[in-house]
C-alpha positions as CSV (number, residue, x, y, z in Angstrom):
1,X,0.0,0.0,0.0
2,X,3.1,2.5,-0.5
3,X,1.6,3.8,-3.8
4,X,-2.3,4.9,-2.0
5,X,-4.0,7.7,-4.3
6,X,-5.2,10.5,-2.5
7,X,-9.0,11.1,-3.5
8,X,-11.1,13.7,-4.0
9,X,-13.7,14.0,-0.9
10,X,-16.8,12.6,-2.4
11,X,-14.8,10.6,-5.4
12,X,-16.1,7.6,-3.7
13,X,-14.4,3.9,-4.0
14,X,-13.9,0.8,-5.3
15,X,-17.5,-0.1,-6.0
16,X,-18.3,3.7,-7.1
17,X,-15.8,3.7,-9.3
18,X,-16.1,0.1,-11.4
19,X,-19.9,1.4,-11.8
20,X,-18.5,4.7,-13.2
21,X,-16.5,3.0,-15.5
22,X,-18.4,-0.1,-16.3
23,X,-22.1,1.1,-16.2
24,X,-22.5,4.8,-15.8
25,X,-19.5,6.4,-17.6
26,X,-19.3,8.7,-20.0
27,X,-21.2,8.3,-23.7
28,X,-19.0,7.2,-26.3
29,X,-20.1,8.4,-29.6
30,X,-17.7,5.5,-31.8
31,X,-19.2,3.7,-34.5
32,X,-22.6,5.5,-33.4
33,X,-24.6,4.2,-36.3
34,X,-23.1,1.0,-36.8
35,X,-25.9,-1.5,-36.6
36,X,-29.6,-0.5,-37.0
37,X,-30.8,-0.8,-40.6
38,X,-30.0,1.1,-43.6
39,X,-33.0,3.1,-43.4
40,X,-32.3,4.3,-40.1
41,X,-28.7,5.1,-40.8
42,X,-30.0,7.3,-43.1
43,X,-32.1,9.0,-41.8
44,X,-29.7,10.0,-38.7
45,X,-27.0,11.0,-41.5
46,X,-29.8,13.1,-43.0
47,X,-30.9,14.3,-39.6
48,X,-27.3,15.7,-38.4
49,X,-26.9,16.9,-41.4
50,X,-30.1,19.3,-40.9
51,X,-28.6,20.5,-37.7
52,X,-25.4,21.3,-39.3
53,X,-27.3,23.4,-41.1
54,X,-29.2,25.2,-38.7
55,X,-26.6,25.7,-36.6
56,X,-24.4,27.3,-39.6
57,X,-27.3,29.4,-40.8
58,X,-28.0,30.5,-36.7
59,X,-23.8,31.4,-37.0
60,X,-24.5,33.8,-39.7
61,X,-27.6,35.4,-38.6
62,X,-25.4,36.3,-35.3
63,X,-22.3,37.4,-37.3
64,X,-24.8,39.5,-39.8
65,X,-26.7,41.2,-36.5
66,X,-23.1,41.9,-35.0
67,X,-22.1,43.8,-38.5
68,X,-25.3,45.4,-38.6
69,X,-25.0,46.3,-35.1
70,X,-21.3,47.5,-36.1
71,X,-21.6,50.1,-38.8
């Protein structure tokens, strides 16, 4: 035990970490549309594509209120 970790009050132990790691960790977004059928595939492709879109076009609005705001 010459190599103990000091924790974090509230970091928890053993048992809270496994189930951080193991069950409740964080999302993983790899190979996110692998599986499913073709249809669905898509339709998430086409989906995230839309919000690409809206979040480009909300961008510019910004940048063109800032300009406007500007001169």
């Amino acid at each position: 035990m010459a190599a103990e970790q000091k924790k974090a009050p509230g970091e928890g132990g053993r048992i809270m970490a496994w189930f951080y790691r193991n069950i409740a960790g964080p999302a993983t977004t790899e190979n996110a549309i692998q599986g499913g059928s073709h249809q669905a595939r898509d339709l998430w492709k086409q989906d995230l594509e839309r919000r690409k879109q809206w979040s480009r076009e909300q961008r510019e609005r910004k940048r063109a209120e800032r300009e406007a705001r500007r001169g």
